[in-house]
C-alpha positions in Angstrom: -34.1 36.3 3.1 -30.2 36.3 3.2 -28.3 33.3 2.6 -26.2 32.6 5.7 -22.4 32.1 5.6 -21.1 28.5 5.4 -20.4 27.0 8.9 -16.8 26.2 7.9 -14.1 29.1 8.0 -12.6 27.7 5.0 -15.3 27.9 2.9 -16.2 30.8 0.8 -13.0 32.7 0.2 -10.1 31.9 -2.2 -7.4 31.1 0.3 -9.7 29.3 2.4 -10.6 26.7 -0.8 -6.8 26.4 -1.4 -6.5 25.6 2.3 -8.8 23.1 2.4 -7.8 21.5 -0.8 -3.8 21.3 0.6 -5.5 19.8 3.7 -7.0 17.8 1.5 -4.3 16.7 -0.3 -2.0 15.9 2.8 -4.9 13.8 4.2 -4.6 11.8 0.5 -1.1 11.6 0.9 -1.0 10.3 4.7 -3.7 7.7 3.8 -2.2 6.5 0.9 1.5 6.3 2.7 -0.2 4.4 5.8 -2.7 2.5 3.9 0.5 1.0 1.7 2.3 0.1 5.0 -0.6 -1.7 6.0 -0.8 -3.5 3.4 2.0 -4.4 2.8 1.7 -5.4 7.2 5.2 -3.3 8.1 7.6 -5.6 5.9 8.4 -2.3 4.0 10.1 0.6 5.9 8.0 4.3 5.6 10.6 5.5 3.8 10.6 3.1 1.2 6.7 3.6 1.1 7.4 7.2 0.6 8.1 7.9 -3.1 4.9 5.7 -4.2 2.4 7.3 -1.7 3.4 10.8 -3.1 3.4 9.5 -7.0 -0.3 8.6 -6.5 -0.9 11.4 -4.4 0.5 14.1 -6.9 -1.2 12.1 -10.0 -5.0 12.0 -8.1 -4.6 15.8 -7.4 -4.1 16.4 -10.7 -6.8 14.1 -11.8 -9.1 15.8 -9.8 -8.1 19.7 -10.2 -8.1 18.3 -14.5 -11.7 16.5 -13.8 -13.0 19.3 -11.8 -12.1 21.5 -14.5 -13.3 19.7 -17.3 -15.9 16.9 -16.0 -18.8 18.7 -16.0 -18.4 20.2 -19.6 -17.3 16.5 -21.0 -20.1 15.0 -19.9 -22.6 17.7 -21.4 -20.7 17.2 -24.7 -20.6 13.2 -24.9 -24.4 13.3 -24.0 -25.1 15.3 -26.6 -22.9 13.2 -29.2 -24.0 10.0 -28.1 -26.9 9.8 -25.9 -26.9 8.2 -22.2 -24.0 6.1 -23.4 -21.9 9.1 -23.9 -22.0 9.7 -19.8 -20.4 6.4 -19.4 -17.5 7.4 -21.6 -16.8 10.0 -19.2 -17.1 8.1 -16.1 -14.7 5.6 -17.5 -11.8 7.6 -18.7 -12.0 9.1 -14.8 -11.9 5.2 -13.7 -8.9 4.6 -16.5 -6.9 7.4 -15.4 -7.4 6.5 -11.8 -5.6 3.1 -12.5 -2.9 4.4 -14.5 -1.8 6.1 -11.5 -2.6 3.3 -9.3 -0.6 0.5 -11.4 2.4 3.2 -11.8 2.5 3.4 -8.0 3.5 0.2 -8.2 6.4 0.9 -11.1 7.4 3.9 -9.0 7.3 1.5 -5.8 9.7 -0.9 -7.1 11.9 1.4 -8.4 
């Protein structure tokens, strides 16, 4: 029995992934520019906003395209070097470099 096609039309082709993953992207960056203005409760002006949102939006797609790339084989390896532990390593440099760009959106921010 034949598999069907995916229900999305971006799905399945290599200009459909990249499609959905600058969609995806944008979606990040828009989030992150609102979400800051939010927070911040409109004291800030968008364009002020604007250099941190796409600082942290550049530095998680990176982070992601790097742990997409690389996760799967990392954790493999640490199991094998140091047991059930070794899958926590992983996990946690994901979780470190997620703040690094979190706490440099803030650096970036100010400057």
């Amino acid at each position: 029995m034949p598999v069907p096609p995916p229900p999305g039309g971006l799905t399945g082709t290599v200009a459909g992934e990249v499609c959905q993953g600058l969609i995806a992207t944008a979606a990040m960056g828009l989030l992150l520019w609102s979400g800051t203005w939010v927070l911040v409760r409109g004291r800030m002006g968008w364009r002020d906003i604007l250099p941190a949102a796409v600082f942290t939006t550049v530095g998680l797609t990176g982070l992601g395209m790097a742990s997409r790339l690389l996760f799967s084989a990392s954790i493999v390896e640490k199991e094998r070097n140091y047991g059930e532990i070794g899958v926590d390593f992983t996990f946690l440099s994901q979780l470190i470099g997620i703040g690094v760009f979190f706490a440099g959106r803030s650096t970036v921010g100010s400057w």
